[in-house]
C-alpha positions as CSV (number, residue, x, y, z in Angstrom):
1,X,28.0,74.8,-56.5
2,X,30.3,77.4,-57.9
3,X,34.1,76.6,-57.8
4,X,34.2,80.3,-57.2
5,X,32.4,80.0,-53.8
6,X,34.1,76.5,-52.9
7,X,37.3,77.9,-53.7
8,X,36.5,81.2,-51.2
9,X,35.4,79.1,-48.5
10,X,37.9,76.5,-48.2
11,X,36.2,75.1,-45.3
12,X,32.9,74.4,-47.1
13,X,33.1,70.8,-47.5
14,X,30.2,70.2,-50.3
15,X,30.6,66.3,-51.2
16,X,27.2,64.2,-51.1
17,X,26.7,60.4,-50.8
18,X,23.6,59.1,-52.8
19,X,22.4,62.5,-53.8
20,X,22.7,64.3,-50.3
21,X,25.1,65.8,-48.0
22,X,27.2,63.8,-45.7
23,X,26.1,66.4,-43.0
24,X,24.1,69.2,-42.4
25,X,25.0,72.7,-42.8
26,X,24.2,75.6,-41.5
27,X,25.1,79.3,-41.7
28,X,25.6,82.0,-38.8
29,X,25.2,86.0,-40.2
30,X,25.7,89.2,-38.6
31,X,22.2,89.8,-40.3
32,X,19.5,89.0,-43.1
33,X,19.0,92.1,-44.8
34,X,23.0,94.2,-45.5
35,X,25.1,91.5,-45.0
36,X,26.9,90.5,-47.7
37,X,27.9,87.2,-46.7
38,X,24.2,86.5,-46.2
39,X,23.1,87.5,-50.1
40,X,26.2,85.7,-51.5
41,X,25.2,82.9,-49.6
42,X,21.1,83.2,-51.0
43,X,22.8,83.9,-54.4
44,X,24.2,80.5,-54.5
45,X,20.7,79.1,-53.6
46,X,21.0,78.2,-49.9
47,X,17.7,78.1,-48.0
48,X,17.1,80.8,-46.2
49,X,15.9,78.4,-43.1
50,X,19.8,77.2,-43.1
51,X,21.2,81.0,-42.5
52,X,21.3,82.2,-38.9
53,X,21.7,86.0,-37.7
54,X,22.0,84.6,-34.1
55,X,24.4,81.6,-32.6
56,X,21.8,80.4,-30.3
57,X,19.3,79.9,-33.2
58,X,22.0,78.4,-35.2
59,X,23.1,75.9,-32.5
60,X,19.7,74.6,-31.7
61,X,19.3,74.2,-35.6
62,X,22.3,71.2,-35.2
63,X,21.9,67.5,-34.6
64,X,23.7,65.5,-32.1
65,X,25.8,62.3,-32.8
66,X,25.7,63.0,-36.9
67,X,28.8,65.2,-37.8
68,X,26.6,68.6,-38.0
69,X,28.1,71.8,-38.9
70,X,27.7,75.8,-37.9
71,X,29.4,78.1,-40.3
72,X,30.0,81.0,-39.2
73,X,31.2,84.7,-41.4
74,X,33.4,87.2,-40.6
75,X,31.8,90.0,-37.9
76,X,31.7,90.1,-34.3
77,X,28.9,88.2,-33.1
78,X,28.1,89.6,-29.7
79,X,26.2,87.4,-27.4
80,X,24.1,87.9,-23.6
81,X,24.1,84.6,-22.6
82,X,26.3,81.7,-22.3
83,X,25.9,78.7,-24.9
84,X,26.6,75.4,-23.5
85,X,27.7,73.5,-26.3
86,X,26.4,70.1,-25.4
87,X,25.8,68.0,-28.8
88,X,28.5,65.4,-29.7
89,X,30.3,65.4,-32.6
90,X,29.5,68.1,-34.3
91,X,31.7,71.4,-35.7
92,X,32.1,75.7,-35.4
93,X,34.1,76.8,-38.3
94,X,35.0,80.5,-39.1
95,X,34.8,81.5,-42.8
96,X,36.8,83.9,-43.7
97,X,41.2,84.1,-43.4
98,X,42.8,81.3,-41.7
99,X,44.5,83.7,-39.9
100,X,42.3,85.1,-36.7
101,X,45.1,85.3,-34.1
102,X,45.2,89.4,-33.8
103,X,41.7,90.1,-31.9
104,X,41.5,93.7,-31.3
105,X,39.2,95.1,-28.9
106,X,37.7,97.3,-31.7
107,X,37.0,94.1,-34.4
108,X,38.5,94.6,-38.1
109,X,36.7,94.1,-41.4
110,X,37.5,90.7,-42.0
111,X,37.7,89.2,-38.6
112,X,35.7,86.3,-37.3
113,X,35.0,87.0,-33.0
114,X,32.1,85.5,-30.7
115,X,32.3,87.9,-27.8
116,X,30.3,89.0,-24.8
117,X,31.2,92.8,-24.0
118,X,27.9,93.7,-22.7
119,X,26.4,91.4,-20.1
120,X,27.8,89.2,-17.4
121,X,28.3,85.8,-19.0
122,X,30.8,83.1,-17.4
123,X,31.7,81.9,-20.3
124,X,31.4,82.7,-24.1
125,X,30.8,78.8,-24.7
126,X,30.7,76.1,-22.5
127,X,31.7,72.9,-24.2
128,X,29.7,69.9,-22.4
129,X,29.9,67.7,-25.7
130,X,32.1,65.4,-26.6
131,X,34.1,65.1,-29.7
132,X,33.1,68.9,-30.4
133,X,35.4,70.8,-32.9
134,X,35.8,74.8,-32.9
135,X,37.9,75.7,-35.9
136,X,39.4,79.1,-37.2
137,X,37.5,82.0,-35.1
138,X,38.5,84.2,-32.2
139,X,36.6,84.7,-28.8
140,X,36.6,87.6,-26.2
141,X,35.1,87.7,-22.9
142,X,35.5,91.6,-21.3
143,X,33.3,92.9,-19.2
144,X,33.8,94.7,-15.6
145,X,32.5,92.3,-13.3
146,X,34.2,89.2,-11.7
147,X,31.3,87.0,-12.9
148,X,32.7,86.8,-16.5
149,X,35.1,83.9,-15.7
150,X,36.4,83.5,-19.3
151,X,35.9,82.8,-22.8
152,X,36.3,78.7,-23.6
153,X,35.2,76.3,-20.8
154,X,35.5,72.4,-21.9
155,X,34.1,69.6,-19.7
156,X,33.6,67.4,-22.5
157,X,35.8,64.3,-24.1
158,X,37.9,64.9,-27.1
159,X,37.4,68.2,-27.8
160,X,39.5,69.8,-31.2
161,X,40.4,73.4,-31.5
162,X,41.6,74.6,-34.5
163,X,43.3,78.2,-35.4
164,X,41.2,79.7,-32.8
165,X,42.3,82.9,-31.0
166,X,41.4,82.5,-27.0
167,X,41.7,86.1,-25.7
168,X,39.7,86.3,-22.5
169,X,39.2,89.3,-20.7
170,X,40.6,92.8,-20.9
171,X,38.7,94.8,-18.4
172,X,40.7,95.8,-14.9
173,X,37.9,94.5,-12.8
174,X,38.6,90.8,-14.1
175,X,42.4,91.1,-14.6
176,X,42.9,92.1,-10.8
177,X,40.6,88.9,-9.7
178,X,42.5,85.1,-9.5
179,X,39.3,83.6,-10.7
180,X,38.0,85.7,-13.9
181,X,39.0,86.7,-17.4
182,X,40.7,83.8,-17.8
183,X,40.9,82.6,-22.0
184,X,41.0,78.8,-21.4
185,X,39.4,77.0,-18.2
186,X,39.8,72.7,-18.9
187,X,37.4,71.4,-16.5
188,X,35.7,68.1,-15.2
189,X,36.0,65.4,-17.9
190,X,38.0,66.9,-20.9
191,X,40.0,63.6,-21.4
192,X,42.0,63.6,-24.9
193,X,41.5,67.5,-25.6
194,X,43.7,69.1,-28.5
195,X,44.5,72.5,-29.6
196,X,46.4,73.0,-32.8
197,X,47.8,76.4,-34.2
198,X,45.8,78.4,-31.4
199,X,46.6,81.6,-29.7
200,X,46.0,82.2,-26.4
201,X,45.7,85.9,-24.2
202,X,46.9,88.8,-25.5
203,X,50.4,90.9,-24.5
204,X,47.9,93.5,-25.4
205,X,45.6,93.2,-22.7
206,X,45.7,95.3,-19.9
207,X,48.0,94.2,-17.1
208,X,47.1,91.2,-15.2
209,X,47.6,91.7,-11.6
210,X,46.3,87.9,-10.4
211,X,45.7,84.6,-11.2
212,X,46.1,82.7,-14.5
213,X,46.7,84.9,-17.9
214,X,46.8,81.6,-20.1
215,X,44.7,78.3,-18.6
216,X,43.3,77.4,-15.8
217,X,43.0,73.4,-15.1
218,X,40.0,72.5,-12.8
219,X,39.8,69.6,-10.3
220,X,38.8,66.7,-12.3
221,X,39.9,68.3,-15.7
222,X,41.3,65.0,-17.0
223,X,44.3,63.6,-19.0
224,X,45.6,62.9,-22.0
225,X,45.4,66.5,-23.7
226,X,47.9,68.2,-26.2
227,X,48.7,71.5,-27.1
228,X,50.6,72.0,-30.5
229,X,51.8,74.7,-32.2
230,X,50.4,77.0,-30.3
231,X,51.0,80.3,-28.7
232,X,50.5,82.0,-25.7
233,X,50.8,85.2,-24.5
234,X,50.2,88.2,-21.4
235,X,50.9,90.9,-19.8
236,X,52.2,91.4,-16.1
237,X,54.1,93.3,-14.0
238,X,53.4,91.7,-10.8
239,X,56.4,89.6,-9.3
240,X,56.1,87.2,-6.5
241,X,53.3,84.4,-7.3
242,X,50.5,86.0,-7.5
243,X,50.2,86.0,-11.5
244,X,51.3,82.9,-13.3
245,X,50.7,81.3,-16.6
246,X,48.6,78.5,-15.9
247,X,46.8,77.3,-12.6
248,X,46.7,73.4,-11.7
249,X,44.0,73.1,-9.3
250,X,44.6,70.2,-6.7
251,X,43.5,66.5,-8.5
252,X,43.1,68.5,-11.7
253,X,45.3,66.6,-13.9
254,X,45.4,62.7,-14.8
255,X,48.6,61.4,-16.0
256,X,50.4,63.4,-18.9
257,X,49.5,66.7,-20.1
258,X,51.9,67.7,-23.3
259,X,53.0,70.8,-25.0
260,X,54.6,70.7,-28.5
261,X,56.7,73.4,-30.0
262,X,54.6,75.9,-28.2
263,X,55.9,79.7,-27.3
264,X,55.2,81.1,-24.2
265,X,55.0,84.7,-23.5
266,X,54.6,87.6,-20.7
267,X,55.0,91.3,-21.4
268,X,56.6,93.4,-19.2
269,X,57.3,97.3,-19.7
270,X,60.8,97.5,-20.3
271,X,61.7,94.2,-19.0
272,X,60.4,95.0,-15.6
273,X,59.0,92.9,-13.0
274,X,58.1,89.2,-13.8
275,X,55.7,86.7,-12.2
276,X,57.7,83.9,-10.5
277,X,56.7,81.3,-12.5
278,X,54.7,80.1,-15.9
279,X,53.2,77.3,-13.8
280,X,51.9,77.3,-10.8
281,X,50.9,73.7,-9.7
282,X,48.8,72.9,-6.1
283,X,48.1,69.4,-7.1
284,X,49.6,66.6,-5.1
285,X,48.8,63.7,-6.8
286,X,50.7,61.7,-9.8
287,X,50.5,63.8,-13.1
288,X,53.0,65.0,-15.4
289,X,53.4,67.8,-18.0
290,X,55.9,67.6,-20.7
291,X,57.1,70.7,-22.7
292,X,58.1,68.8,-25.8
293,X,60.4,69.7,-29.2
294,X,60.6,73.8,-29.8
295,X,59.2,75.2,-26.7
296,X,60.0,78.8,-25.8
297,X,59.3,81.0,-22.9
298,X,60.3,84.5,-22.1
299,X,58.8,86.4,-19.6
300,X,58.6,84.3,-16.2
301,X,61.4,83.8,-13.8
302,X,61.1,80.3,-13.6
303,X,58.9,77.7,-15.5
304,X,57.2,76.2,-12.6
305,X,57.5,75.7,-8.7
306,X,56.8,72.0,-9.2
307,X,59.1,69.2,-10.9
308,X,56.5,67.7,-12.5
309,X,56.8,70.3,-15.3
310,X,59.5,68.7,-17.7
311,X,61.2,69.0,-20.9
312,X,62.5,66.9,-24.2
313,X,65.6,69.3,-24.6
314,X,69.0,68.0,-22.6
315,X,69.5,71.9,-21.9
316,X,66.4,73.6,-21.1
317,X,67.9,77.2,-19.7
318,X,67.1,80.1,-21.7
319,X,67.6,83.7,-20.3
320,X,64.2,84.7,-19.1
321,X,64.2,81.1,-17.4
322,X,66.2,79.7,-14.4
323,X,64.9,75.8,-15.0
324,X,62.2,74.1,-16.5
325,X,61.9,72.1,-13.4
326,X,61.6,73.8,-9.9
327,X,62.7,76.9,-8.7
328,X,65.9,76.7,-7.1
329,X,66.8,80.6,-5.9
């Protein structure tokens, strides 16, 4: 293989063992007849039955339980239906810049999205497999209807997100609802998760009015997950607790859920109202969250409105934020 192509598509592990790959590869396309990531890719001599102009053609191509992998190239890869990702251990990766965080409603050459903007889709994907890994694209789920719930739904063990932008949904209908357009929704059995160097929401979406602009963590969801180095972001003007960062549903969370140097962000025109709080937690039962090293949040009057929410700095005031504990005014 051309060091030209490996060194352009850093992510393009090519080693073999014995005279074949470790894994199997496969391609996803915006199309097989102008695109030009599809000739290079012929060029170089890969099969044309290992290139995909459709996700749901390249996912059934993948094998459970054998390290698998779906490639896919810059374009925004629109889809009608929700995939449920179901087949363990095996990988998504973008191709293209390893920086996808900016999604922009209107896509830019160059940018890697799976989005649904024309049907009414829960979810983009729904991840039911475990040990599944989505690396280095961006999602968007915007549509007006209340049915399109979000972009990323996970219910399966160990999951890995990579450099992935999590925008959900930008439409009025779904930003005025508690229950939809909602980037991230962790949900029954996503023990161990871990995002590293994602982005989540948008400041640039259009005002959220209810529910969750960040997460949203399910009954069930699980324990042991880690955020790090990521970033998340919104925009609301709606005080009271209404609007709030992240929802944890009642018995949602088991033991510790962690966040590592991880910003936190709500817009507000002209430093207007705030929501009350980043988190809003209903569940009762033992858990704990831990906001860990460089954490930073602006835009919320008050981290959370339970003191399970706790921090690893001795001084955890800033000035958009009363306590990182519970609301005491």
């Amino acid at each position: 293989m051309p060091n030209i192509f490996k060194s352009r598509v850093e992510a393009l592990e090519l080693l073999t063992l014995s005279g074949c790959d470790i894994w199997d590869q496969f391609h996803l396309v915006k199309n097989k007849s102008t695109d030009l990531y599809y000739k290079r890719l012929r060029s170089l001599d890969v099969d044309d039955s290992r290139i995909f102009p459709t996700l749901s053609a390249g996912y059934a191509a993948l094998t459970s339980d054998r390290g698998d992998k779906l490639y896919v190239y810059p374009g925004d890869h629109v889809q009608t239906a929700q995939l449920t990702w179901a087949k363990n251990d095996t990988k998504l990766i973008g191709v293209g810049s390893e920086n996808q965080r900016h999604q922009p409603s209107t896509l830019t050459t160059g940018a890697i999205r799976i989005s649904t903007v024309t049907a009414n889709v829960p979810y983009v994907f729904s991840v039911t497999g475990k040990y599944v890994t989505f690396e280095n694209f961006g999602t968007f789920n915007s549509i007006n209807d209340t049915d399109n719930l979000g972009d990323l739904q996970i219910s399966g063990r160990n999951f890995h997100g990579k450099k992935l932008a999590v925008r959900g949904g930008n439409n009025a209908t779904q930003v005025a609802s508690a229950t939809s357009g909602i980037p991230l929704t962790v949900d029954t059995d996503a023990y161990g998760f871990r995002f590293e160097d994602c982005e989540f929401g948008s400041a640039g979406n259009t005002t959220r009015t209810a529910g969750p602009g960040f997460a949203r963590f399910a009954a069930g969801a699980g324990g042991a997950g880690i955020f790090d180095k990521c970033a998340f972001s919104m925009r609301s003007e709606t005080s009271g607790t209404d609007v709030y960062g992240f929802i944890v549903e009642e018995n949602a969370l088991d033991r510790l859920l962690q966040f590592i140097n991880c910003s936190f962000y709500n817009f507000s025109e002209n430093w207007g109202a705030l929501p009350d709080y980043l988190f809003n937690i209903d569940q009762t039962t033992t858990f704990d969250i831990i906001l860990r090293g460089d954490c930073a949040i602006a835009g919320f009057d008050v981290v959370s409105d339970s003191a399970r929410v706790k921090t690893s700095q001795a001084a955890p005031n800033s000035a958009a934020v009363e306590s990182v504990a519970v609301a005491t005014s």
